[in-house]
DODODO-377039 format. One record per residue: residue in three letters; x, y, z of N, C-alpha, C, O in turn. Coordinates in nm, 4 decimals. Atoms other than C-alpha are relative to their C-alpha. Example, Ala and Ser with C-alpha at 12.3 -4.5 7.8 and 13.67 -1.06 7.14 Angstrom:
BEGIN
NODE    r       nxx       nyy       nzz      caxx      cayy      cazz       cxx       cyy       czz       oxx       oyy       ozz
NODE  ala    0.0890   -0.1190    0.0000    1.2300   -0.4500    0.7800    0.0900    0.1200    0.0000    0.1936    0.1181    0.0665
NODE  ser   -0.0820   -0.1190   -0.0060    1.3670   -0.1060    0.7140   -0.0770    0.1090    0.0730   -0.0261    0.2198    0.0899
***
This chain:
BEGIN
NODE    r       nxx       nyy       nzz      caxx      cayy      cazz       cxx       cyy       czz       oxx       oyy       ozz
NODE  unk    0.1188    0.0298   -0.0791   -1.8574    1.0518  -11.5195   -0.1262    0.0358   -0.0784   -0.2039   -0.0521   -0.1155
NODE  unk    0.0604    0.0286    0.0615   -2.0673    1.2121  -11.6888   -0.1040   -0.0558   -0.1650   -0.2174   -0.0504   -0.2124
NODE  unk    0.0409    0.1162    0.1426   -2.0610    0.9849  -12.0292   -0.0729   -0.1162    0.0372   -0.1507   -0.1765   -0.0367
NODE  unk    0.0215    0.1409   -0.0926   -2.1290    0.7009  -11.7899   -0.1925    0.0274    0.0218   -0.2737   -0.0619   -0.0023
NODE  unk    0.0780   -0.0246   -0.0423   -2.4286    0.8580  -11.6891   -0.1222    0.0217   -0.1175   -0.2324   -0.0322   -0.1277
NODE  unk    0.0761    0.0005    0.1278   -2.5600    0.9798  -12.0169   -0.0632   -0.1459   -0.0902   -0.1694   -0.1582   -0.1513
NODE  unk    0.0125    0.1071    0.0757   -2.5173    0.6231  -12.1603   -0.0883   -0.1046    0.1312   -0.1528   -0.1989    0.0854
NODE  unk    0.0599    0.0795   -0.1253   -2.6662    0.4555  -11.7641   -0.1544    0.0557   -0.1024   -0.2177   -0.0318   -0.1616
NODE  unk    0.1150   -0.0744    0.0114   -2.9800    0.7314  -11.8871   -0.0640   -0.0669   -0.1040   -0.1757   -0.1168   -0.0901
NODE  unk    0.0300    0.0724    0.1636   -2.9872    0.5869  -12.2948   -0.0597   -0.1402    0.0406   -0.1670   -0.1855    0.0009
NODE  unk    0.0366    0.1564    0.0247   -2.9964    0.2309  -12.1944   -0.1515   -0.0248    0.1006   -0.2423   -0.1035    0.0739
NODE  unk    0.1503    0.0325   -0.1241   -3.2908    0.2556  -11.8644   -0.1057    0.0605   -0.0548   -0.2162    0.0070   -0.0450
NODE  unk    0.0928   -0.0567    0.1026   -3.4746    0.4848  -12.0833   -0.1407    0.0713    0.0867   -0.1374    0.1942    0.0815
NODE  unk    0.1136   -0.0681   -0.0796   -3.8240    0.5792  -11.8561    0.0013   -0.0764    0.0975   -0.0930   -0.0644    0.1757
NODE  unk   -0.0329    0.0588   -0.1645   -3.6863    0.3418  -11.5649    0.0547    0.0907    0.0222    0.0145    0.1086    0.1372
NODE  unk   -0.1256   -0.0523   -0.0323   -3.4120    0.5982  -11.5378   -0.0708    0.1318    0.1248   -0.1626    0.2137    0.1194
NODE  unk    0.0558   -0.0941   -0.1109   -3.4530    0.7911  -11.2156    0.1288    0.1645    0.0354    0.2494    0.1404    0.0393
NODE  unk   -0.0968   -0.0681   -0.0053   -3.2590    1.1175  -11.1615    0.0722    0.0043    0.1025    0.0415   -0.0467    0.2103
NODE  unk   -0.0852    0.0402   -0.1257   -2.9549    1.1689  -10.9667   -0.0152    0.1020    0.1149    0.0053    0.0915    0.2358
NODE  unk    0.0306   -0.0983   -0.0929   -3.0609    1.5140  -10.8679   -0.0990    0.0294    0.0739   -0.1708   -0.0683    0.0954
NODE  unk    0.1464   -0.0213   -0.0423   -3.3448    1.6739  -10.6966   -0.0912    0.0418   -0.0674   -0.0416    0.1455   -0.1114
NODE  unk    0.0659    0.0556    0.0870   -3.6162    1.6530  -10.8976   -0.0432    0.2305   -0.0061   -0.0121    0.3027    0.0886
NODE  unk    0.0170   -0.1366    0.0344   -3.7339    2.0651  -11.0453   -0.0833    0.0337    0.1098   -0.1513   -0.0689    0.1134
NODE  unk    0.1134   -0.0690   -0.0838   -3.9813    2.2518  -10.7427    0.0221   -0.0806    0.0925   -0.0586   -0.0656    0.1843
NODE  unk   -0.0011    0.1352   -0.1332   -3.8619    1.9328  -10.4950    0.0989    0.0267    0.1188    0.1257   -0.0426    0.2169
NODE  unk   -0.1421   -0.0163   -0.0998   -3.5580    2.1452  -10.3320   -0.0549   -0.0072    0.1709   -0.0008   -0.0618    0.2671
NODE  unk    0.0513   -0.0761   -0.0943   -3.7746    2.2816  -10.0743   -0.0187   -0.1265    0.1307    0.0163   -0.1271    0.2487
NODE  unk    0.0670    0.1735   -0.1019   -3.9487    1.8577   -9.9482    0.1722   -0.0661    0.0752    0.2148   -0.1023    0.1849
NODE  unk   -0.1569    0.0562   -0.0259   -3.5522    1.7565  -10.0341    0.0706    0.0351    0.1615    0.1187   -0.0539    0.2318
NODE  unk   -0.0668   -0.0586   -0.0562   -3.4195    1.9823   -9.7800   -0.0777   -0.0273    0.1446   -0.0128   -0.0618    0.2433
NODE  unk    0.1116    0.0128   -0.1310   -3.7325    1.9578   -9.5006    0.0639   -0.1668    0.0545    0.1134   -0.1859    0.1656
NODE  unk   -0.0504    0.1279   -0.0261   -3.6332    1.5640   -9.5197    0.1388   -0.0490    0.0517    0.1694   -0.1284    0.1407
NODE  unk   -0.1529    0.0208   -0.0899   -3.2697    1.5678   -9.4634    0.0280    0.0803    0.1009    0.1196    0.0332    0.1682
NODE  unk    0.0321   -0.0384   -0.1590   -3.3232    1.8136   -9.1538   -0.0431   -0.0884    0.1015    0.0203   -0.1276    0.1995
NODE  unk    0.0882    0.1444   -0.0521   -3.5555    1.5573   -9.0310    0.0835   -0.1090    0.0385    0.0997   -0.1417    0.1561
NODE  unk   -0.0617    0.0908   -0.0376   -3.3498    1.2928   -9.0660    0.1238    0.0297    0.0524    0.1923   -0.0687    0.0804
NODE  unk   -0.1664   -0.0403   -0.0626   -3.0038    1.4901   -8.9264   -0.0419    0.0512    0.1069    0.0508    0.1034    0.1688
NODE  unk    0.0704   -0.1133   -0.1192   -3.2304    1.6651   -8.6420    0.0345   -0.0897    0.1411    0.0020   -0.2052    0.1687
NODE  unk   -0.0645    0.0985   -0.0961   -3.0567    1.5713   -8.3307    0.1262   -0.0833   -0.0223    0.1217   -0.1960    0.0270
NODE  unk   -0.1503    0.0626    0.0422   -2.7063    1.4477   -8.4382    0.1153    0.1625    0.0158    0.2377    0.1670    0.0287
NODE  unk   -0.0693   -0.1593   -0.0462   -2.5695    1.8235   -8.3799    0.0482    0.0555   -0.1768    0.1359    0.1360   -0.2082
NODE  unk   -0.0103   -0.0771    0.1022   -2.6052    1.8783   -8.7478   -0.0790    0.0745   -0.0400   -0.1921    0.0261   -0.0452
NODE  unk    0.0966   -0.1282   -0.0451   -2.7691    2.2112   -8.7842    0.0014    0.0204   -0.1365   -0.0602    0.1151   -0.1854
***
């Protein structure tokens, strides 16, 4: 997986978007998927 990924990264070059959450972004990441799970009984 991740060779696939390394070589997806080589070829898109500064299109290439990451797969993770982006460095200082955990905090928005986390506010947003509350948000969107808020009310489904996932806590």
């Amino acid at each position: 997986m991740g060779q696939m990924v390394y070589i997806g990264k080589q070829l898109k070059d500064k299109e290439w978007k990451s797969l993770n959450i982006p460095r200082g972004k955990s905090e928005e990441y986390l506010k947003q998927i509350h948000a969107k799970y808020k009310g489904r009984g996932m806590n």
